[in-house]
C-alpha positions as CSV (number, residue, x, y, z in Angstrom):
1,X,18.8,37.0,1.3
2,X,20.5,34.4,-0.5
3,X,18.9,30.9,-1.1
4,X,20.8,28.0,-2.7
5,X,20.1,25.4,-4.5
6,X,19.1,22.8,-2.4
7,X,16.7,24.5,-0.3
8,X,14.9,25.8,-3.2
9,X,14.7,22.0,-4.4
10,X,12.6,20.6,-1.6
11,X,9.9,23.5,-2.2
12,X,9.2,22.4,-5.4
13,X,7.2,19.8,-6.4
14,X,7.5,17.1,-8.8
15,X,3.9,16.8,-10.0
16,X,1.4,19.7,-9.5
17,X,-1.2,18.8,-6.7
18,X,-3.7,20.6,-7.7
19,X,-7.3,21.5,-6.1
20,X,-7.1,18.6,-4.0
21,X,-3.5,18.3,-2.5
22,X,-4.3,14.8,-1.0
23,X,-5.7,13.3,-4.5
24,X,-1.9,12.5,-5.3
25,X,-1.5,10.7,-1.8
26,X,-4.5,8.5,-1.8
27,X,-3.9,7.5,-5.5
28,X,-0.4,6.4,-3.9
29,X,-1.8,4.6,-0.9
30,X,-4.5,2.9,-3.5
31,X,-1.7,1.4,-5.3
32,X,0.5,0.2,-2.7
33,X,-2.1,-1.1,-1.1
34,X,-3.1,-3.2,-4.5
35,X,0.4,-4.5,-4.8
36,X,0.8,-5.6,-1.1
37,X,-2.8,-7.8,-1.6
38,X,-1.0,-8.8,-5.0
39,X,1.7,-10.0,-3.0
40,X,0.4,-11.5,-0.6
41,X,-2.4,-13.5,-2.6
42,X,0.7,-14.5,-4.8
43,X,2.8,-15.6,-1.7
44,X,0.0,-17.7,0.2
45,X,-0.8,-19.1,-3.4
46,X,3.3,-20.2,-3.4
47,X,3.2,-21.3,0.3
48,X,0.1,-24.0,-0.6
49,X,1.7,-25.0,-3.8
50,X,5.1,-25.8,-1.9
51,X,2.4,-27.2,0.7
52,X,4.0,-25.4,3.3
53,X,0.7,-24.3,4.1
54,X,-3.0,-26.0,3.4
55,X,-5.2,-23.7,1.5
56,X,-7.3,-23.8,4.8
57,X,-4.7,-22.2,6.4
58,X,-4.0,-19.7,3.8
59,X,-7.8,-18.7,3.6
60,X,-7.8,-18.4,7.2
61,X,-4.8,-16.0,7.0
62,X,-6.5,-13.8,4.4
63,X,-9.2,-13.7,6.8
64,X,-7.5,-12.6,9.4
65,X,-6.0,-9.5,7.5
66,X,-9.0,-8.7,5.9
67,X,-10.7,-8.2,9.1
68,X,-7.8,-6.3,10.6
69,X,-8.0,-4.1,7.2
70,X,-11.9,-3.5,7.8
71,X,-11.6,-2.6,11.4
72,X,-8.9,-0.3,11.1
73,X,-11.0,1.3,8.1
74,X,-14.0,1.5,10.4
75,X,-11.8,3.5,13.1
């Protein structure tokens, strides 16, 4: 049986899993998740400098997605 390159390249991995295969993943997921708060903090924080938005509207906002966050966590 012959293989060729490219086949044998998607069954190898880049970084050793280890024990724990989905350690890698959730360490991913963590830091996505870090910059997209990042992000958004930094963009409401834009949005009531350019007073485009009140900072009671941008807390009410945060609010919102924090409880969205929290229920889909609890499901």
């Amino acid at each position: 049986m012959v293989l060729s390159a490219v086949s044998t390249t998607f069954a190898a991995t880049a970084k050793p899993l280890g024990t724990d295969g989905n350690v890698a993943v959730k360490n991913e997921c963590r830091q996505r998740n870090s910059k997209r708060q990042q992000g958004l903090e930094t963009n409401l924080k834009n949005l009531v400098t350019d007073r485009t938005l009140t900072q009671d509207q941008a807390n009410k906002i945060k609010a919102v997605i924090t409880k969205a966050k929290d229920a889909k966590k609890a499901n």
